[in-house]
C-alpha positions in Angstrom: 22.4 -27.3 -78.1 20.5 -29.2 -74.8 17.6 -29.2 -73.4 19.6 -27.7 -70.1 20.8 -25.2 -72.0 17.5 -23.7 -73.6 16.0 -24.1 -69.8 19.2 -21.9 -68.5 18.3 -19.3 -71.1 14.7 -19.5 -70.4 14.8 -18.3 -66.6 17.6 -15.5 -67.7 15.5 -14.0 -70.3 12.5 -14.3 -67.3 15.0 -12.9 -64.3 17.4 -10.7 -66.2 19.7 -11.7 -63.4 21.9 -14.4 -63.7 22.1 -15.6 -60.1 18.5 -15.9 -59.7 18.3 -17.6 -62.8 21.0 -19.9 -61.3 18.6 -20.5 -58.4 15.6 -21.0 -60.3 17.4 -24.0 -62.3 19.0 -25.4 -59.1 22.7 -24.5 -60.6 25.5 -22.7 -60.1 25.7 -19.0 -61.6 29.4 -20.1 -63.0 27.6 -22.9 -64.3 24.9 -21.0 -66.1 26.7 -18.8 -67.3 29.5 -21.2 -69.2 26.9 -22.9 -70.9 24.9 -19.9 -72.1 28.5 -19.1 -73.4 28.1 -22.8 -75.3 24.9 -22.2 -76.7 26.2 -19.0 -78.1 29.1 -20.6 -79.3 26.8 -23.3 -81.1 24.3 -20.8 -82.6 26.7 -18.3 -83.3 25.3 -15.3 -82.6 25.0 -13.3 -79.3 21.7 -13.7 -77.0 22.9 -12.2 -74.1 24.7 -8.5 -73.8 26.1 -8.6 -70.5 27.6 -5.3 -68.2 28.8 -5.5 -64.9 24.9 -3.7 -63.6 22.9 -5.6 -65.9 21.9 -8.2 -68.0 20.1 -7.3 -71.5 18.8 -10.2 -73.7 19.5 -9.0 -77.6 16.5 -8.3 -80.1 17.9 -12.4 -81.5 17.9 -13.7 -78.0 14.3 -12.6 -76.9 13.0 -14.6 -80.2 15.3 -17.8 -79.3 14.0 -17.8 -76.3 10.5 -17.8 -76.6 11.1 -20.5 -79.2 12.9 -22.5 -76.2 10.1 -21.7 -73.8 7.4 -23.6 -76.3 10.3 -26.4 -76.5 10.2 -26.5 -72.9 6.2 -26.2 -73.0 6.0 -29.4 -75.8 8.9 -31.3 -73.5 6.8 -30.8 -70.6 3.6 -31.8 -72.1 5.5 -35.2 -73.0 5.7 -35.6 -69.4 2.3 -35.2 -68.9 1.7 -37.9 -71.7 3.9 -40.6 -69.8 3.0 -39.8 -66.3 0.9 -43.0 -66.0 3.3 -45.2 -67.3 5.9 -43.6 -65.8 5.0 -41.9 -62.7 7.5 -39.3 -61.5 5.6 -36.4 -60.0 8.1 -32.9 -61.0 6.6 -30.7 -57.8 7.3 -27.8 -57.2 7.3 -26.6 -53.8 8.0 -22.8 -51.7 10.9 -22.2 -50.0 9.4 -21.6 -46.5 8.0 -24.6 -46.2 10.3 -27.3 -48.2 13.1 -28.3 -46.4 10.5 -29.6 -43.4 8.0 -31.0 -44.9 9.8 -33.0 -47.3 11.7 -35.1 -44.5 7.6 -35.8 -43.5 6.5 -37.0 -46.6 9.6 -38.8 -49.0 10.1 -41.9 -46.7 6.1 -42.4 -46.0 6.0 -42.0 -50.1 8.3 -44.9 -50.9 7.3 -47.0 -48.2 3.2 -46.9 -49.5 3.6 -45.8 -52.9 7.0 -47.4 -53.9 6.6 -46.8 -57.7 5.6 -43.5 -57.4 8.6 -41.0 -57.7 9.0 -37.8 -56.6 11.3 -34.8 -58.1 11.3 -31.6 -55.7 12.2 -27.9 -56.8 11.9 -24.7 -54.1 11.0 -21.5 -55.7 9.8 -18.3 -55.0 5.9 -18.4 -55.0 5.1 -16.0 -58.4 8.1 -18.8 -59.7 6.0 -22.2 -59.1 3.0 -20.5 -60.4 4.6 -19.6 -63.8 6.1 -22.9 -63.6 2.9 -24.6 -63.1 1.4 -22.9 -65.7 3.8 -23.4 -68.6 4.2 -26.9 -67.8 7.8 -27.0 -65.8 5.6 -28.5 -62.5 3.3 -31.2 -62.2 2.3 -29.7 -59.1 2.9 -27.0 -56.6 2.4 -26.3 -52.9 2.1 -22.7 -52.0 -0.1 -20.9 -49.6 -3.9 -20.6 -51.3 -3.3 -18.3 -54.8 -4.7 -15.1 -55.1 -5.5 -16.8 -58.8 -6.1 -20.0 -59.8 -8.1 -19.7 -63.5 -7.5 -23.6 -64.6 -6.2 -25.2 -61.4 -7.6 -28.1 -59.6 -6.3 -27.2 -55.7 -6.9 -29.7 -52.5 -6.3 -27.8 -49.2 -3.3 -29.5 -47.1 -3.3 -28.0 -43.9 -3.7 -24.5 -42.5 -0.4 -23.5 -41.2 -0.2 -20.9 -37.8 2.3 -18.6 -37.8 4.3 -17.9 -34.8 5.9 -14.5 -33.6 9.4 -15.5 -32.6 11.6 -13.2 -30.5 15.0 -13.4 -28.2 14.8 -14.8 -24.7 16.1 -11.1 -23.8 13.5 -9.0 -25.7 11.6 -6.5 -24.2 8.5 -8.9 -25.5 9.8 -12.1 -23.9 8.7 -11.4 -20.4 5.1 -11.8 -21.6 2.5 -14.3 -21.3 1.1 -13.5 -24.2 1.1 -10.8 -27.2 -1.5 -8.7 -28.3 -1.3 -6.3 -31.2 -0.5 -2.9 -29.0 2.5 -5.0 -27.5 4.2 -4.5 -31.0 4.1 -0.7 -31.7 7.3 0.3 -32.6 8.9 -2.8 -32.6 11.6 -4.1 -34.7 10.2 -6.6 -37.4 12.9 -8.7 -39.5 11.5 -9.4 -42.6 12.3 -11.7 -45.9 12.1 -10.0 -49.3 9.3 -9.3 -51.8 8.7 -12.3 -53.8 8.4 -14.4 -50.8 4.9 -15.3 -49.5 5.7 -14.2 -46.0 6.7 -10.6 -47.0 3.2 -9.4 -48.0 2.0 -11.2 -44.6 4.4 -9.4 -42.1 4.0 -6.0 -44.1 0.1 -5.7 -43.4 0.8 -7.2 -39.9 3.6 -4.8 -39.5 1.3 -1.4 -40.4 -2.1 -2.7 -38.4 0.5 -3.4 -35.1 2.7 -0.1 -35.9 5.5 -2.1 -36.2 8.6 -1.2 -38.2 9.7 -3.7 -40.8 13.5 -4.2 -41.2 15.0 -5.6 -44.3 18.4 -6.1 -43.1 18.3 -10.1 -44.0 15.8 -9.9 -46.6 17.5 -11.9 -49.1 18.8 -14.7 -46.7 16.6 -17.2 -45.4 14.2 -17.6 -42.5 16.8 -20.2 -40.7 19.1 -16.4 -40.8 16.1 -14.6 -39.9 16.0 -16.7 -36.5 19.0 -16.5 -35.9 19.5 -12.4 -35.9 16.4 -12.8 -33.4 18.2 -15.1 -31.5 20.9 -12.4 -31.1 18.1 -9.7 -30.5 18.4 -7.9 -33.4 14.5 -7.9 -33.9 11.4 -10.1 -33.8 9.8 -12.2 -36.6 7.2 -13.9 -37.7 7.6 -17.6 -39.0 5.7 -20.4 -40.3 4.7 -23.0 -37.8 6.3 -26.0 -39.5 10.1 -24.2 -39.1 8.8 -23.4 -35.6 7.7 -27.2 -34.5 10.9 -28.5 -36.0 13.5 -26.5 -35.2 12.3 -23.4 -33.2 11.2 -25.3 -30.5 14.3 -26.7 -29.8 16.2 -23.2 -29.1 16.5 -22.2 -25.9 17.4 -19.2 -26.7 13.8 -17.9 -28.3 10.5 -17.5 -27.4 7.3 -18.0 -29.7 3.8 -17.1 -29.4 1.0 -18.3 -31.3 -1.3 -15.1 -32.8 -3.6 -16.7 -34.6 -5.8 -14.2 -32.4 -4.0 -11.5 -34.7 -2.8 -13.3 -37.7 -4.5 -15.9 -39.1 -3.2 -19.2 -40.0 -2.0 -19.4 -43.8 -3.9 -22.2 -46.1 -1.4 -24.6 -47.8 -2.5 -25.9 -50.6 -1.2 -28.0 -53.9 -2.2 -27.1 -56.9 -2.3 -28.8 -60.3 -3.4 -28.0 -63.9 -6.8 -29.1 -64.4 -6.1 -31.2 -67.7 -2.8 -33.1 -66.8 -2.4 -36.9 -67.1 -1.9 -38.9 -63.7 -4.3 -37.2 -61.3 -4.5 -40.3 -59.2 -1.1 -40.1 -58.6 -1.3 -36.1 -57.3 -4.2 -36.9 -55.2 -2.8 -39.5 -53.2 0.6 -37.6 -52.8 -2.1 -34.5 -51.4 -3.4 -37.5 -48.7 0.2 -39.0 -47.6 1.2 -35.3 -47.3 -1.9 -34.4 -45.4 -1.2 -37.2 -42.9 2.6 -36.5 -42.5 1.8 -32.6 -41.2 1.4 -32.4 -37.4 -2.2 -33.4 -36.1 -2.7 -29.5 -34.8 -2.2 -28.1 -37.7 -4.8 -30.9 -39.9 -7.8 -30.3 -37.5 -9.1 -27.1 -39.5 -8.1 -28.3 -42.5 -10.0 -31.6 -42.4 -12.9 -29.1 -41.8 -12.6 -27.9 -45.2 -11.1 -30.4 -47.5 -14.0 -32.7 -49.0 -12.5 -36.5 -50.4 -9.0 -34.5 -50.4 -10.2 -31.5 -52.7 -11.6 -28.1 -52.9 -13.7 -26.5 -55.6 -11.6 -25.4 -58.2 -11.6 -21.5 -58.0 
């Protein structure tokens, strides 16, 4: 029995689904599964009853793992004990925003703060929270929780968000887009589970727009490119647009802050955990690395790098 293993059965036994759990882990689904097998094979007994529609965790398996999630819990905690002397930061961070804001901060972070490393995991948001909470994160950076009982936060930057259509959209031709331009209009959207979703679906019903869920278990990088064919609009975050939208010819952006407001990013830590130094000046070099546009309402709000803890 490993560590790994108890942590594999842990997100199936939370995602009854054993490619998502494979996600949530950062490993393969063949991989997952093989050494659920093992640990079977170790304990012998069965934990898992699997079908080809569902996964079922047996009456024997629900009680193993809870004990493995207070493993995982005490494990965690050790991290939190050794954080000063060892300062790795385990971060957890969503997916929209991850894979470009990471290239901004990790070689600013090793050049000021050599000693101080950094291990990254992108998960849905309702992931990273539970994550935070029973100890798998040190940290998180989501959009500003709806909850946050026990959480220090500091506000990073308030990100705009862009509406993003084809070059050859009926919408392309204008100057600028106000919320009657997108009655009836096509709306790609990601799934539920990502921040974005509940954001386009309450733009979508003010604007009379129709959601489409087509791609809604890709990616936004698919997402922009079915709008690039014209197979709908969207609405994406502004880091994605300033590093890689921008560069299309073939799409057109407007900024509607006028008609959605800019979404707070924030990083979020548990109040009692070892090493806050070492958070709060990851918050700052973050802070510094995101475009200056996007910092000037944040510095506004942010007081010495932190907000009131709500």
């Amino acid at each position: 029995m490993t560590l790994r293993q108890l942590e594999y059965l842990v997100a199936l036994a939370d995602t009854l689904h054993f490619h998502r759990a494979a996600q949530r882990v950062h490993a393969t689904q063949p991989t997952v599964s093989n050494q659920l097998q093992a640990l079977e094979r170790s304990l012998g007994v069965h934990l898992i009853e699997r079908t080809h529609s569902k996964v079922t965790m047996t009456r024997i398996g629900l009680e193993v793992a809870e004990i493995a999630r207070c493993v995982m819990r005490e494990v965690h905690r050790i991290n939190d004990l050794t954080i000063k002397k060892r300062p790795i930061v385990h971060l957890g961070i969503i997916r929209t925003i991850g894979p470009w804001l990471l290239p901004r901060i990790i070689p600013k972070l090793k050049t000021r703060h050599p000693h101080l490393m950094l291990s990254v995991r992108e998960e849905l948001h309702d992931e990273l929270y539970c994550g935070l909470t029973d100890g798998f994160h040190d940290a998180i950076i989501t959009p500003v929780p709806a909850k946050s009982q026990g959480l220090q936060r500091t506000l990073i930057f308030e990100e705009p968000l862009y509406l993003v259509v084809s070059i050859y959209h009926k919408l392309g031709t204008l100057n600028t887009i106000e919320l009657q331009d997108l009655y009836d209009v096509d709306l790609l959207a990601l799934g539920e589970g990502y921040e974005l979703h509940d954001t386009v679906m309450s733009f979508a019903s003010k604007a009379g727009a129709k959601v489409q869920f087509d791609y809604a278990e890709t990616s936004i990088d698919t997402l922009s490119a079915m709008v690039a064919t014209n197979a709908g609009a969207s609405i994406l975050p502004g880091l994605y647009v300033h590093d890689v939208i921008r560069h299309d010819s073939r799409l057109r952006t407007f900024e509607i802050s006028h008609l959605c407001p800019p979404r707070p990013i924030t990083m979020s830590w548990r109040k009692e955990i070892a090493g806050q130094e070492h958070l709060e000046r990851l918050a700052t070099l973050i802070r510094a690395a995101i475009p200056s546009d996007f910092r000037t309402q944040a510095s506004a709000v942010a007081i010495n790098g932190s907000l009131p803890v709500r």
